[in-house]
C-alpha positions as CSV (number, residue, x, y, z in Angstrom):
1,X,47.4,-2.6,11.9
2,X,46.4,-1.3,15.0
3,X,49.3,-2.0,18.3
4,X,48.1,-2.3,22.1
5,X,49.9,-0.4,24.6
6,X,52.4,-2.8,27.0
7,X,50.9,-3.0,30.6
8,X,53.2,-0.8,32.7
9,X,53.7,-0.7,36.7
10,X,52.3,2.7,37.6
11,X,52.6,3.5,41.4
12,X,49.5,5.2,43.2
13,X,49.2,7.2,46.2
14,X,45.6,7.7,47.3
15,X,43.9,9.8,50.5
16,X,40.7,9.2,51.4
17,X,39.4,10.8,54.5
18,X,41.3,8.8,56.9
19,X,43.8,6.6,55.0
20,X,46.4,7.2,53.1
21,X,46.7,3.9,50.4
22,X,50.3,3.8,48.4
23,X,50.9,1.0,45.7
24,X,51.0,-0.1,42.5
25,X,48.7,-1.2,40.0
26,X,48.9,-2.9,36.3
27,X,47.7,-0.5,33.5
28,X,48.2,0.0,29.5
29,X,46.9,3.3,30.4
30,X,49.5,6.7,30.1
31,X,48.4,9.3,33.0
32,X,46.8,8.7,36.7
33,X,44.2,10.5,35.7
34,X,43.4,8.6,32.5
35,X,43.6,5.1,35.2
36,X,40.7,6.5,37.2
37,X,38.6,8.0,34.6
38,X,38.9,5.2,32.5
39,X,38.2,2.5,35.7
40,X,35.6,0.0,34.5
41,X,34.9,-1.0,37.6
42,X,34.0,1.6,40.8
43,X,37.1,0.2,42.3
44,X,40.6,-0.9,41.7
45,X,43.0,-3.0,42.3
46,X,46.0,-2.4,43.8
47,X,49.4,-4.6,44.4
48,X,51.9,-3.9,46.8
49,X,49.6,-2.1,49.1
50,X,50.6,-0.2,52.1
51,X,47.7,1.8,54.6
52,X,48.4,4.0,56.5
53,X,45.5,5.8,59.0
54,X,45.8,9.3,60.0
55,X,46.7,9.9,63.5
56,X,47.7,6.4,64.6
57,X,51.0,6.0,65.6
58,X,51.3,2.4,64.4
59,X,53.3,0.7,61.3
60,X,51.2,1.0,58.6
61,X,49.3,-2.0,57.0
62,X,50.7,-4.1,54.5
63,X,48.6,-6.0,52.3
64,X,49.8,-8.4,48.9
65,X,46.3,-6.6,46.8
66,X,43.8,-4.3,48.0
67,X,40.6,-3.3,46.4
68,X,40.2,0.6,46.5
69,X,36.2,1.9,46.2
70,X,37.1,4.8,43.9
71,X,34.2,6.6,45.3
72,X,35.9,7.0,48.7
73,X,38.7,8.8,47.3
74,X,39.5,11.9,47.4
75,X,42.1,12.5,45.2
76,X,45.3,10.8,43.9
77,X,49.0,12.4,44.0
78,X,51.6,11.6,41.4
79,X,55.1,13.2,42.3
80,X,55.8,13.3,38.7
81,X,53.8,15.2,35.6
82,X,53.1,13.3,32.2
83,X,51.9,14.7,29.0
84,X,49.2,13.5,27.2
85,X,50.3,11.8,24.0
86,X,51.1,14.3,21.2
87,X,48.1,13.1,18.8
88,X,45.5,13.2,21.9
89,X,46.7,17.0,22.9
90,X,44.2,19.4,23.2
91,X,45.3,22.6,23.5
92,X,44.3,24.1,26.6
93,X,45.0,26.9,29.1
94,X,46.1,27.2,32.9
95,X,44.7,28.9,35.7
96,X,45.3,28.8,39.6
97,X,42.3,27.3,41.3
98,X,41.7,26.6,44.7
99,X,39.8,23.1,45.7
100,X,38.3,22.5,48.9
101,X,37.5,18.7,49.6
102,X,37.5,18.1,53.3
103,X,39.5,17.8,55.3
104,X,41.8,19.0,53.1
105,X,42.7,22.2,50.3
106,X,44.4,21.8,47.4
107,X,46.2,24.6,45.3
108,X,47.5,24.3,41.9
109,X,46.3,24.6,37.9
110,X,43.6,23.9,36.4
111,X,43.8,23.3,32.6
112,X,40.7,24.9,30.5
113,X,39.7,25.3,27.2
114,X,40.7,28.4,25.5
115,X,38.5,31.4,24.2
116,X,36.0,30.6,27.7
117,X,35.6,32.7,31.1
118,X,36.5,30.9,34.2
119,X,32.6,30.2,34.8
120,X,32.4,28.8,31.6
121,X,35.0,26.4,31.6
122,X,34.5,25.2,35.3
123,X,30.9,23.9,34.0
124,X,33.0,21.6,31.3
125,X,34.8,20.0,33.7
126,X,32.6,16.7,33.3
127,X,35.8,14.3,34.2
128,X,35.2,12.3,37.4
129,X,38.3,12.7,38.5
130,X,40.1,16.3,37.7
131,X,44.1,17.3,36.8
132,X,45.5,19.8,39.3
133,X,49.3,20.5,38.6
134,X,51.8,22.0,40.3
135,X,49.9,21.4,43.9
136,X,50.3,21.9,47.3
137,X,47.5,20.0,49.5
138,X,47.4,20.2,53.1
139,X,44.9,19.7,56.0
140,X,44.8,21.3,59.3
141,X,41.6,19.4,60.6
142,X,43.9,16.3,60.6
143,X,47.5,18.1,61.1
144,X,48.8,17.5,57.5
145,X,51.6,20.4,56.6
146,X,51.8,21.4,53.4
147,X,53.1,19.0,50.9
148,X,53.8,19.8,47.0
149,X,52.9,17.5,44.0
150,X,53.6,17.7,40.4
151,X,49.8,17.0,39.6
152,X,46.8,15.8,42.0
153,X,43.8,14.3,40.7
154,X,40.9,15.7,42.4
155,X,37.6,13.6,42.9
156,X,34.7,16.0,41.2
157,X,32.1,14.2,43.5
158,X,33.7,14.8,46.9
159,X,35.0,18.5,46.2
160,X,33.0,21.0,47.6
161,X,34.2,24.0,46.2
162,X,36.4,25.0,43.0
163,X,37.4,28.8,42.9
164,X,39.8,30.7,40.9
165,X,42.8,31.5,43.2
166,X,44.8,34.9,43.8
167,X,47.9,34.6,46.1
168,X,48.0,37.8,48.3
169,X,50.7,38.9,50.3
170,X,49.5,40.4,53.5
171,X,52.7,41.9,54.1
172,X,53.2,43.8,50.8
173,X,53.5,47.6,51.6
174,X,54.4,47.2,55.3
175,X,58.3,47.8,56.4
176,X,58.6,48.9,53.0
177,X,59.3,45.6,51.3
178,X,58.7,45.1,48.0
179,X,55.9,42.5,47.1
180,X,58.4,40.4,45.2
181,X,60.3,39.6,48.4
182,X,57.3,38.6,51.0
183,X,56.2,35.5,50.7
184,X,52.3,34.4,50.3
185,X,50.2,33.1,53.0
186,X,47.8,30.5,51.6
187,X,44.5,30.3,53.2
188,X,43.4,28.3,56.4
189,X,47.5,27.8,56.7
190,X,48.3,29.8,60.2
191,X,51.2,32.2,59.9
192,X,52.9,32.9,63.4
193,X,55.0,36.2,62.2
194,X,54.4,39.3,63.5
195,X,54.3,42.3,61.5
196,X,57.4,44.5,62.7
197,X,56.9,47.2,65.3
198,X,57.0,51.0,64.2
199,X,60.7,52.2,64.4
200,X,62.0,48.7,64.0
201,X,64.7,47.3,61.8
């Protein structure tokens, strides 16, 4: 005897390239990512809608249901991480990845099969819409700061670039502090300091 899932409320927040769409939608599915890459439809459906556009300074739209062409999205943010049921696991590795999908960068993990190079595994990556955990996403075309999510679901078909990613500290070796206590700079994210004068301190 086989048992369907229960439909569950799963709240959705959504950037396209000039809207952010937050609400809700009616799924038996477990993950974000499995809701879009298992859509039957190029759209959904979503309840409890709010719009918001960047760079206006009015309220944002609120709508009862609003259809969302999945193909405009960018990618989809979920504050909080879920496994994949036990029995549907695969085990994989992580590595840090940059994504570039204008107008804005994401940052986080990619998860890849084991016992392949990084150019390998990048060509597997067949899912339409593709996990990135522990994120940060910002935009500097369209004055978004840095914000941090727990995974972001990354639409293959509007990314334009998918690299592996090394933090760097610029400021490792100078002043003589130790790498451990500068912080990174990530890239395209302006960093006013100034590197201390000679005698300094």
């Amino acid at each position: 005897m086989t048992f369907e899932a229960p439909m569950r409320t799963v709240p959705m927040t959504l950037y396209t390239e000039l809207f952010i769409v937050r609400g809700a939608i009616q799924t038996q599915q477990h993950r974000v990512t499995d809701i879009l890459n298992g859509a039957d439809q190029s759209f959904l459906v979503l309840e409890d809608v709010s719009l918001e556009e960047f760079g206006s300074n009015e309220l944002p739209t609120r709508a009862e249901f609003a259809q969302v062409n999945l193909g405009s999205v960018l990618f989809a943010v979920s504050l909080q991480a879920v496994d994949p049921i036990r029995e549907l696991r695969t085990q994989k590795i992580s590595e840090r990845a940059l994504v570039s999908i204008p107008p804005f960068r994401v940052i986080g993990n990619v998860h890849l099969l084991p016992e392949r190079s990084f150019r390998e595994s990048l060509a597997e990556l067949q899912a339409p819409f593709v996990p990135v955990t522990d994120a940060v996403f910002w935009s500097d075309r369209l004055g978004e700061g840095r914000q941090i999510a727990a995974m972001v679901a990354v639409n293959q078909a509007r990314a334009q670039i998918l690299a592996p990613y090394r933090e760097v500290d610029p400021w490792a070796g100078i002043g003589g502090a130790s790498p451990s206590a500068s912080p990174t700079r990530l890239p395209g994210v302006p960093d006013d300091r100034v590197p201390p004068a000679p005698g300094s301190g």
